[in-house]
N, C-alpha and C positions, 0 to 999 in steps of 0.2 A: 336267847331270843327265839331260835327255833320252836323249843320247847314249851315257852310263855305262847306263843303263835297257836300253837296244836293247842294249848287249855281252854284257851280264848274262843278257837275255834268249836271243839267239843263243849264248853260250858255253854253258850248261845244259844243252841234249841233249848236243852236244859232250861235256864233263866226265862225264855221268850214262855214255855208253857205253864210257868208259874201261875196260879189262880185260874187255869185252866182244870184244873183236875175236878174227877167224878168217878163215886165212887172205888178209891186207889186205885188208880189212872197211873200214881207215883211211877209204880214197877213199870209197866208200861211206856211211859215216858222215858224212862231210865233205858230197857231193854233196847228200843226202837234204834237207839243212837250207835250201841254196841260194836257192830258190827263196824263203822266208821272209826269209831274212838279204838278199836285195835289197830284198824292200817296206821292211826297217828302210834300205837305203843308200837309198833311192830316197827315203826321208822323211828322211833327215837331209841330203840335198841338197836340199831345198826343193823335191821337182817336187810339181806340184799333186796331191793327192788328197783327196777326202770324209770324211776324220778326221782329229781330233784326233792326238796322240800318246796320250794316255789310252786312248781309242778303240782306236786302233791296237792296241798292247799286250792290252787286254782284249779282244781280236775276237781277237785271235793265239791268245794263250793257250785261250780258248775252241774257237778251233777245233781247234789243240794237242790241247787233254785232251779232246773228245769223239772224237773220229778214234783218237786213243790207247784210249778206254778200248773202243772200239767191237773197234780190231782184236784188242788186246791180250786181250779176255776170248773174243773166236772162238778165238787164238792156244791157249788157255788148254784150250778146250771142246770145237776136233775136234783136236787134236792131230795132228797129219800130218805125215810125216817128210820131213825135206827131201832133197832130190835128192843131195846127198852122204852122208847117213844119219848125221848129224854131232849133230841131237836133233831133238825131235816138234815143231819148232814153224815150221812153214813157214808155214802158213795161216791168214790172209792176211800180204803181204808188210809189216811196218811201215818199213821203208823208202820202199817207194810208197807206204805212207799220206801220210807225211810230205811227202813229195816234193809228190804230188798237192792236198794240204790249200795247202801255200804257193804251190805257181802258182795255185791257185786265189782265193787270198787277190790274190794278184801281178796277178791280173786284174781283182777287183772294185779294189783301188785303184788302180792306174796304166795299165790295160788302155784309159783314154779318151785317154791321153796318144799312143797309140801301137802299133797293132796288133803290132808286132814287142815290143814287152815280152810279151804274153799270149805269143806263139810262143815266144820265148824261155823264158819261165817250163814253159813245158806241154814242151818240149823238154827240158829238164833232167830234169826228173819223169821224162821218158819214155826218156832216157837213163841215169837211174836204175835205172828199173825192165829195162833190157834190160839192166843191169851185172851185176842179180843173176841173173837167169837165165843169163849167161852162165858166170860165178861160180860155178855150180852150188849156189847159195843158194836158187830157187826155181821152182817150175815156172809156164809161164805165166797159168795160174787165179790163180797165190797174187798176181804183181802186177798182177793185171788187179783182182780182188777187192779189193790194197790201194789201188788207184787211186781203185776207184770208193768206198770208204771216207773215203778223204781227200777229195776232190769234194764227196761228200754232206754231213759232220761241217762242210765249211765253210760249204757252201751255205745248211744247216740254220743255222749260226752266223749267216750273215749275215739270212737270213728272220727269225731271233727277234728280236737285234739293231734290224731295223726296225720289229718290232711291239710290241716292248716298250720300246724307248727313243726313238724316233722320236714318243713322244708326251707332249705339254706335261706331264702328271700325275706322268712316272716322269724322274728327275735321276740321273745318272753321275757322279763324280764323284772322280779316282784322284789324289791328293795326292803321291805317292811311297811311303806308308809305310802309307795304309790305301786301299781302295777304299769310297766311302759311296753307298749307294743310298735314293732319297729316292723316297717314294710318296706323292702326294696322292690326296687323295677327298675 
């Protein structure tokens, strides 16, 4: 179940950017997720890390959809034509959101195991982000901008994360089929 979970989860952008692509976009597509799609291999190989699978998943996702909704409504509101003149939505890049959101995740969990994960994780991102520039997808603001996007969405995830679940009052609780949050006082 674990393991169906983490596919599910990793396959989802994958599938959602389908008939999206321009100019092979594919690699790109593919690369952006990387970084994420290890913390799920790195947790389904037993290396040690600071959460659960529940955990894991709801921190993913979380940091997912605020990074997502963070770049995607800028994406939305300056509208900035990309460097091939292909449509308005250059800025900021959600590829280096992405990219950046999961080394950064890639670092709060296995980052103690092993300095070379964090390099590795933040390497990819940043191989990411020079694909699309090169690609002629974005100019260097837009993935410097999605970088610091994904960074922040996760960072922010994991501060809440500790201060809102890290104490005996508030209960997590992700079943497979519902997620249940329990609040005492």
């Amino acid at each position: 179940m674990k393991r169906a979970l983490a596919l599910i989860l990793l396959a989802t952008p994958v599938l959602l950017t389908q008939g999206q692509q321009h100019r092979s976009d594919t690699f790109d597509d593919l690369l952006q997720h990387t970084p994420m799609a290890a913390v799920f291999v790195l947790k389904a190989c037993d290396l040690k890390n600071n959460s659960s699978w529940s955990e894991l998943t709801l921190t993913a996702v979380s940091a997912y959809a605020l990074s997502a909704a963070v770049s995607y409504s800028l994406k939305q509101t300056v509208s900035e034509r990309r460097p091939d003149h292909s449509d308005r939505r250059s800025f900021p890049s959600g590829h280096s959101t992405f990219a950046f959101a999961g080394a950064t995740m890639l670092c709060h969990e296995f980052g103690q195991v092993s300095p070379w994960v964090t390099i590795g994780g933040y390497g990819v991102a940043a191989l990411t982000a020079v694909d699309r520039i090169v690609r002629d997808r974005h100019y260097l603001h837009d993935v410097c901008a999605g970088a610091a996007i994904g960074f922040a969405g996760t960072e922010l995830t994991y501060y809440l994360k500790e201060k809102l679940f890290k104490s005996k009052d508030v209960d997590l609780t992700f079943t497979g089929q519902t997620i249940d949050l329990a609040i005492r006082w």
